[in-house]
Structure formats: structure tokens, C-alpha cells
C-alpha positions in Angstrom: 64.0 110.0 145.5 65.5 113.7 146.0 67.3 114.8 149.1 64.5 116.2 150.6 62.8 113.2 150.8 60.3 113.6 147.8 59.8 111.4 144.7 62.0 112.4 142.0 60.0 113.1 138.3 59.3 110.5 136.2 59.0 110.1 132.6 57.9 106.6 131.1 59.5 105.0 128.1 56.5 105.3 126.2 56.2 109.2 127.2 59.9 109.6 125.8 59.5 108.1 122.8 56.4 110.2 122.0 58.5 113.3 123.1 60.9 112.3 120.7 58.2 111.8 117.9 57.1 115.0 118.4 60.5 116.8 117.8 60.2 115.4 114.3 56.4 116.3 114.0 56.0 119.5 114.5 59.4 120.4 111.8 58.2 117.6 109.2 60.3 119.1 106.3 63.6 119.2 108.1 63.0 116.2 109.3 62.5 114.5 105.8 65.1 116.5 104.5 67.6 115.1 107.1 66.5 111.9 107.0 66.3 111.8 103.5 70.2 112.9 103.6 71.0 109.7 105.5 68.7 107.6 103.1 70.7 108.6 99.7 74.0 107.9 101.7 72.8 104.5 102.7 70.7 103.3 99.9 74.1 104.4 97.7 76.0 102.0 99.9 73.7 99.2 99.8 72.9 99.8 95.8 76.6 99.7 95.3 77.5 97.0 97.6 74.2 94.9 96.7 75.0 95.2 92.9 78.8 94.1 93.3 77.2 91.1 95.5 75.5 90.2 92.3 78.0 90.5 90.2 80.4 88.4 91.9 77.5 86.0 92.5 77.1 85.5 88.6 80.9 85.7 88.1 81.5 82.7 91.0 78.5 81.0 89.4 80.8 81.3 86.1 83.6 80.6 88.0 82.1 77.3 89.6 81.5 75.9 85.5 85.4 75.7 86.1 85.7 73.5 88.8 87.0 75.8 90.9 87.4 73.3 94.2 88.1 70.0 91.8 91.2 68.2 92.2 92.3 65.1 90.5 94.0 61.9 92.0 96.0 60.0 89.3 98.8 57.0 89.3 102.5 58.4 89.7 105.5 57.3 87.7 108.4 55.5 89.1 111.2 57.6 89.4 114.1 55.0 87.6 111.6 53.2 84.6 108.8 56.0 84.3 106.0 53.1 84.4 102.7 54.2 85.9 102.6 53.1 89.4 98.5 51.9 89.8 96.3 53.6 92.8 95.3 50.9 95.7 91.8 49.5 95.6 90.9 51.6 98.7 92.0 54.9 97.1 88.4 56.2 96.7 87.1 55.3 100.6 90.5 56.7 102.1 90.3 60.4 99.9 86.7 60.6 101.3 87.7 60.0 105.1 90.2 62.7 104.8 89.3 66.1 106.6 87.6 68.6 104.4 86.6 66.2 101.6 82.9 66.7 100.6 82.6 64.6 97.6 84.8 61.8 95.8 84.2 59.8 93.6 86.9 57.3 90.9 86.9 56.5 87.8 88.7 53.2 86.3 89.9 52.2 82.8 89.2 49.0 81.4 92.5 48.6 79.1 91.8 46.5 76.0 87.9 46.4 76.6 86.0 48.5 73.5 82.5 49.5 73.4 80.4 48.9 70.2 76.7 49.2 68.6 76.8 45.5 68.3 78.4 42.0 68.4 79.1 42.1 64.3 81.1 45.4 64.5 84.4 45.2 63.3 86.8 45.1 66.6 89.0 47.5 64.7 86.2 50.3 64.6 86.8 51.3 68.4 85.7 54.9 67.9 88.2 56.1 70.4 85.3 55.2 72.8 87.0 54.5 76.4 85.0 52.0 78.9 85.2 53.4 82.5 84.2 51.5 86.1 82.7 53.9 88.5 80.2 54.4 91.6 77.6 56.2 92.2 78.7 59.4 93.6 80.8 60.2 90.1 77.1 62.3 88.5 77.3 64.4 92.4 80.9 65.2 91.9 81.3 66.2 88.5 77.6 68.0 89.0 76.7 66.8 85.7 73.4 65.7 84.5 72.0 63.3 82.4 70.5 64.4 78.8 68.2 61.3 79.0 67.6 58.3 80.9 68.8 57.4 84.6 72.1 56.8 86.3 73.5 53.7 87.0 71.8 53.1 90.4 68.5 53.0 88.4 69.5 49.2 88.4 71.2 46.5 91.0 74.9 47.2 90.9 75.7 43.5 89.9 73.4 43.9 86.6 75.3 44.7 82.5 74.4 48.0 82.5 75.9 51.4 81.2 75.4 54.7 80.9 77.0 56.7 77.5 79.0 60.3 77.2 77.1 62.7 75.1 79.7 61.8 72.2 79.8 58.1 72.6 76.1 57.9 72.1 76.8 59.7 68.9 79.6 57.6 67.9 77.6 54.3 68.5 74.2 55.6 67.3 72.5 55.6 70.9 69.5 57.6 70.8 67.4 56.9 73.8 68.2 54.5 77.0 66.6 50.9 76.7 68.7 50.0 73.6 72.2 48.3 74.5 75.7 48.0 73.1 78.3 45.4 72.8 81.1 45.1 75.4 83.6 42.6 76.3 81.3 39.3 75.3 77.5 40.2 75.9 75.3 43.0 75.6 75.0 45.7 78.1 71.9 47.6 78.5 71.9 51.5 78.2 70.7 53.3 81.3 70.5 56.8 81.1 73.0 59.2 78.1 75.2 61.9 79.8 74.7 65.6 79.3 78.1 67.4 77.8 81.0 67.5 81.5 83.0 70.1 80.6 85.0 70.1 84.3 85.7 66.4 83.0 85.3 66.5 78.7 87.2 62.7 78.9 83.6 61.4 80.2 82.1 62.6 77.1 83.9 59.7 75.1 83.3 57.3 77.9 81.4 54.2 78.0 80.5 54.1 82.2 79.7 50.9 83.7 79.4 50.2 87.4 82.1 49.0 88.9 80.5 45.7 90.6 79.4 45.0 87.0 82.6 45.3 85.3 84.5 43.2 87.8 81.8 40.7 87.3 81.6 40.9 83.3 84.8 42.8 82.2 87.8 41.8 84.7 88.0 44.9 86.3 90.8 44.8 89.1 89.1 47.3 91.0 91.9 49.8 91.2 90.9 53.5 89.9 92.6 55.2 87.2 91.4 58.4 88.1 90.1 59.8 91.4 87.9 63.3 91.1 87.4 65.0 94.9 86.0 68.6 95.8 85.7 70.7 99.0 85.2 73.7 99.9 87.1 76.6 98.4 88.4 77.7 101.7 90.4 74.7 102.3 91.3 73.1 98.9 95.3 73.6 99.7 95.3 72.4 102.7 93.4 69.6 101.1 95.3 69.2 98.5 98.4 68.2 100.8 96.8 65.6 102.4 95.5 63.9 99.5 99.1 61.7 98.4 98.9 60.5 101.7 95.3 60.0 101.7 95.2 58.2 98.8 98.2 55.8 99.4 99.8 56.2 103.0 102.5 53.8 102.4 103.6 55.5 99.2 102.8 58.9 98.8 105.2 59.8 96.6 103.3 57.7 94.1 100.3 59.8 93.5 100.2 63.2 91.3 97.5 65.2 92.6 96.2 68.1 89.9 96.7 71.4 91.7 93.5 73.9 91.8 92.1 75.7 89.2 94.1 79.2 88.5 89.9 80.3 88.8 90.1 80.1 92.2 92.4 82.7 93.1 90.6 84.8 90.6 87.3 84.1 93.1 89.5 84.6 96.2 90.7 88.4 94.4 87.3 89.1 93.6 85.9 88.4 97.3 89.0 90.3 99.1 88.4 93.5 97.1 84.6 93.1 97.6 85.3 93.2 101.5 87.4 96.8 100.9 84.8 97.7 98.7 82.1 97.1 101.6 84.2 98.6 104.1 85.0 102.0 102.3 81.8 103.2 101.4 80.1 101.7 104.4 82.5 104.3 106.5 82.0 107.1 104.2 77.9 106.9 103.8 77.6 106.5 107.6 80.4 109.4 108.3 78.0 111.7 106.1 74.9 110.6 107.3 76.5 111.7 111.3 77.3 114.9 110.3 73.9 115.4 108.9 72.4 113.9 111.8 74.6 116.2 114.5 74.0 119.1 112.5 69.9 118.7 112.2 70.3 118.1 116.6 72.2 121.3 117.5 70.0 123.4 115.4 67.1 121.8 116.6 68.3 122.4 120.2 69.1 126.1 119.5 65.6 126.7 118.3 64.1 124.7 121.5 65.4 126.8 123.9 62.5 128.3 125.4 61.2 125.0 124.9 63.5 123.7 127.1 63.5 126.1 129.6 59.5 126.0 130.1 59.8 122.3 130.4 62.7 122.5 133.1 61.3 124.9 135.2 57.8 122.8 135.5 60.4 120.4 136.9 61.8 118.2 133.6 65.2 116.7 135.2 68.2 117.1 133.0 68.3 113.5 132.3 64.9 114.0 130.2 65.7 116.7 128.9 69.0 114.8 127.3 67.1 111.8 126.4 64.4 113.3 124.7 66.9 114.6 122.3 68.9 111.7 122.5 65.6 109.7 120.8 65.0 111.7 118.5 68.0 111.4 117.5 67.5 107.9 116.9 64.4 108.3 115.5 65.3 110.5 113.0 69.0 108.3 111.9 66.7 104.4 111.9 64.2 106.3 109.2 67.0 107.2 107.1 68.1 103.9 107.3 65.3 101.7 107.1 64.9 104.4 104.0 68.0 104.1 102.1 67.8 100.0 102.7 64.4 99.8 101.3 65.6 102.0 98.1 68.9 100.6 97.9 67.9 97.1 97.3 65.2 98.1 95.3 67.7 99.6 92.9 70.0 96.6 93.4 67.0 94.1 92.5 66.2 96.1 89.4 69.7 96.7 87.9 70.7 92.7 88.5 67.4 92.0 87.0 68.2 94.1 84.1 71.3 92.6 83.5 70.0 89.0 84.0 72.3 88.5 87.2 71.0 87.0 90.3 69.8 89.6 93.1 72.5 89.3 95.7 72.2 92.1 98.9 74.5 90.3 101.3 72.4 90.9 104.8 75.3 92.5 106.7 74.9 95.4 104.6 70.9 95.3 105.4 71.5 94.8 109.1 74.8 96.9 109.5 72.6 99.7 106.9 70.1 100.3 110.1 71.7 99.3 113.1 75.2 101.5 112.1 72.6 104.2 111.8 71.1 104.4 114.7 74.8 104.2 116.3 75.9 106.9 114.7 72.5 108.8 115.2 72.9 108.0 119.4 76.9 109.6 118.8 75.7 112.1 117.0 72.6 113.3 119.3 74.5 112.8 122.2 76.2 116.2 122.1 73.2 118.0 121.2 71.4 116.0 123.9 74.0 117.0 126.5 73.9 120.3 125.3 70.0 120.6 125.8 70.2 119.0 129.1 73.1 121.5 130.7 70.6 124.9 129.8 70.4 127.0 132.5 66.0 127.3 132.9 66.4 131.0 133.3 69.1 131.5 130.6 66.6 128.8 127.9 63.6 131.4 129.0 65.0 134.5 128.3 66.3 133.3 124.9 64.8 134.8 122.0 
């Protein structure tokens, strides 16, 4: 409402944004030429930052081959006689309620129990072929997989059953699952044959039985030998503290815990100098792309003078006036963006395919690539916009 008591002048939202559409109409090649500007800088942000995002997601998945977030629980020596002080029964259910544990899973050695093809082998001929209790959760933790066959769940915990290290089927001549070997006093049967473990290579000579069988059959005390946890990157020191206690609260002085995997830091590097990386050019690329922006607006409103002053004197309010500009603006900064983030990934995705890494754009970039353009479009249109706005009517007419 003006003073005077009449309605003010309106302009809908649908009206503006057709106003501002038409600003980048009617001067199509400046337009593309601008926008075009803020595409190169964007897409070169994105192409750069989506390319080191798949090269660090090949290196981590390199890096994870390493056991990055394993640790190992083992027996401690006694301080005075150096004799190996054995892990309580409950080591592998206390590590797995301890906070930021995401999988555990033990391993125990049956000392003085062999493995062999069969029950006329000579006892002597062990093959260096270790027999090992475990659970179920050991094929999860290690993320190993099975060359043939089935894990030892396949059958009821209680029953003879094994499954053989890519090695120890060699060694006893174990070609496919159904066949069995000879251990302790009766045959086991052969469940599944393991895949080579290279975060664990001692499983590769191993003979695993599960561990309800080989208390039953092989006189298997039930304490672990060897106790294999991970979590998540993030937290494995402050993991790795609490596992002595974890593992034996009443002695934790009696557990060595591995520490992690020198791989890790290399990951933690790799991800702090991406984040610089990301940061540096995203300022630069959006720094160019507002000058660009700012400079296509004040030209544009110099040109539009008598445009301005025809539309102010049939009554356009300076508030209009300022966000006509203001849109277009806008307009013109979310086309280079939505530009640049189309090409950029584009040449991500082709240069990771060439190079047989996985495509990896991390969506901050995508989302920050558009929406931190039209920002800086709005900051850099506002002072053409206000600029527009303040023309005098009679001083816009009379301009050349």
C-alpha cells in the first residue's frame, strides 16, 4: 500500500523469473560465454576433485588388502619365567562387547593334534600342517572366501568336520570338499577349501575345525590362541586400548595386542590432503566464476539503462528493478554450474574408466558445485542489482 492510499505494484514470482530469463535471451552469446566461464571453472574442480576421489578409492581399496583396521589379540608372557600366559575362555565374547568392535572372531591351536590324508600316514609326516578351533564369524573377519566347498556352518557344530587352507589341501592332496582327512583318532569330513588369506597367511597352513567339534573329538580346552577383531578406521586406537582389558579384565597386562597396520596412517595422509585439495580449488573455481559473474551484471546493467528507466517510469518499484537483476544473476551462475558438474563428472567417469579405477565424485562436490554457484551468483548480482535499482528514471532515459 503507498501513502496515498493506493496499491503498491506488483510483480509475481513467475513474472520475475521470466524477466530474468529474458535478460539472458535476448544477449544469448554473452550469456553462453559467461556461463560457459563458470562451467570450465567448475567442471575443472569437480574433474580434479572427482578423479582424486577415485584414485584414493582404488588406493583404500589396495589399502584395505592390508588389513588396515585388523588387530590381533594374543597370550602375554610372564614377566619373571617368559611362559605364555593362555587367553580366558570368554576372550572372544568380551572383545566383541567392547565399544567400536564390529567383528571378532578367535582362533585356537590344538598342540600335539596333526592333520593327515589318512589313518596309515606316518605320524612323523606332519606337513607343518597346524589344526585350529574356531567359530563362525572367522571367514567375515578375515573377509576371506572359500575356493570351493562351504564353511563350517554348512553342518551342525557338534559334527567331525573341517575346512582346509589353500596350502594344506595341497599338502594332504584335497581336491574337492566331500573327501576327509585323518585327525586325532577318526576321520573328519572336508567342508569347504579356503581361498589364499593374505591379512592372515598362518590360515593357509591350517586345518580349521569348529570349535564345538574339537572339544568334543580333539580335547580342545576352549581357550583361543589367537583373537582377530576390526572396526572402523576412525577409532582403531582408541580401540586398540581397550582391548587388554577387554580381553582379560583381571589381567590386562597379560595380553599383547598387535598395533595397526603402518597402511593406515598412509589412508589417514591420503584423506587429510584430499580435504585441502577439495578446499583449494573449490575457493579458486568459485572465486573466478564471481568475478565473471559480477562482471557480465554491471555491463549488462550499463547497457539496460534506458531499459530501466522506461520500465521505472511506467511505475517498476526499485525493488523489481533489483531483483530482476538479482535472478538473472542466479540464472545465469546455476547454468554454469549444473554445466561444469555435468562435464566434470563426465570427464571423471571417463578417465577412472580408462585407468580401470572405480568412478568416485564425492556428492559434496556435486551439491556444493551448484548450490556455491548460485551463492556466489546472488553476491555477485547483488551490486549490479542494487546498482540498477538506485537509477534515477530521468538520468536511465536520457542515457545513450
Amino acid at each position: 500500500m503507498n501513502p496515498d492510499g493506493t496499491k503498491g505494484s506488483r510483480l509475481r514470482a513467475g513474472d520475475l523469473l521470466r524477466l530474468g530469463a529474458n535478460g539472458l535471451r535476448t544477449r544469448p552469446l554473452r550469456a553462453v560465454l559467461s556461463a560457459a566461464g563458470i562451467a570450465i571453472g567448475i567442471a575443472a574442480m569437480i574433474a580434479v576433485l572427482g578423479i582424486s576421489a577415485s584414485s584414493s578409492a582404488h588406493l583404500n581399496a589396495e589399502l584395505d588388502k592390508l588389513g588396515t583396521n585388523l588387530l590381533t589379540v594374543e597370550p602375554g608372557r610372564d614377566a619373571e619365567t617368559g611362559e605364555s600366559i593362555p587367553l580366558p575362555k570368554t576372550t572372544v565374547q568380551t572383545v566383541a562387547r567392547a565399544p567400536g568392535v564390529d567383528t571378532v572372531s578367535g582362533t585356537g591351536k590344538l598342540e600335539g593334534v596333526n592333520a593327515y590324508r589318512n589313518a596309515h600316514v606316518d605320524p612323523a609326516e606332519s606337513n607343518a600342517l597346524t589344526v585350529l578351533a574356531t567359530d563362525r564369524y572367522l571367514l567375515k573377519t578375515m573377509e576371506a572366501r572359500l575356493e570351493r566347498g562351504g564353511w563350517l556352518d554348512r553342518a551342525p557344530a557338534g559334527y567331525p568336520t573341517v575346512v582346509v587352507g589353500e596350502r594344506s589341501a595341497a599338502r594332504l592332496g584335497v581336491s574337492e570338499p566331500g573327501e576327509s582327512v585323518w585327525i586325532g583318532d577318526r576321520y573328519f569330513t572336508v567342508l569347504g577349501i579356503l581361498a589364499p588369506v593374505p591379512l592372515a597367511p598362518e590360515l593357509d597352513t591350517a586345518v580349521l575345525v569348529n570349535v564345538a567339534a574339537a572339544e568334543r573329538y580333539l580335547g580342545y580346552d576352549g581357550r583361543p590362541t589367537k583373537v582377530y577383531e576390526r572396526s572402523d578406521d576412525a577409532v582403531v586406537e582408541s580401540v586398540r586400548a581397550l582391548l587388554p582389558r577387554a580381553a582379560n579384565a583381571e589381567n590386562p597386562q597379560n595380553v599383547t595386542v598387535s598395533r595397526p597396520s603402518d597402511a593406515l596412517k598412509a589412508r589417514q595422509a591420503a584423506q587429510a590432503s584430499f580435504t585441502g585439495l577439495l578446499v583449494g580449488l573449490g575457493a579458486v573455481a568459485l572465486l573466478v566464476g564471481g568475478i565473471g559473474v559480477a562482471n557480465t551484471m554491471v555491463i549488462a546493467v550499463m547497457e539496460r539503462r534506458g531499459e530501466i528507466g522506461l520500465r521505472r517510469a511506467l511505475g517498476a518499484a526499485r525493488r523489481h528493478i533489483s531483483r530482476q537483476f538479482l535472478i538473472e544473476a542466479l540464472l545465469l551462475s546455476c547454468l554454469g554450474g549444473l554445466g561444469g558438474t555435468i562435464l566434470g563428472t563426465a570427464v571423471t567417469a571417463g578417465y577412472a574408466h580408462a585407468q580401470g579405477w572405480p568412478t568416485a565424485v564425492p556428492l559434496v562436490a556435486l551439491v556444493g558445485g551448484v548450490g556455491a554457484t548460485a551463492l556466489i551468483g546472488a553476491v555477485a548480482g547483488l551490486y549490479p542489482a542494487l546498482r540498477a535499482a538506485r537509477t534515477p528514471p530521468t538520468a536511465a532515459l536520457a542515457a545513450p
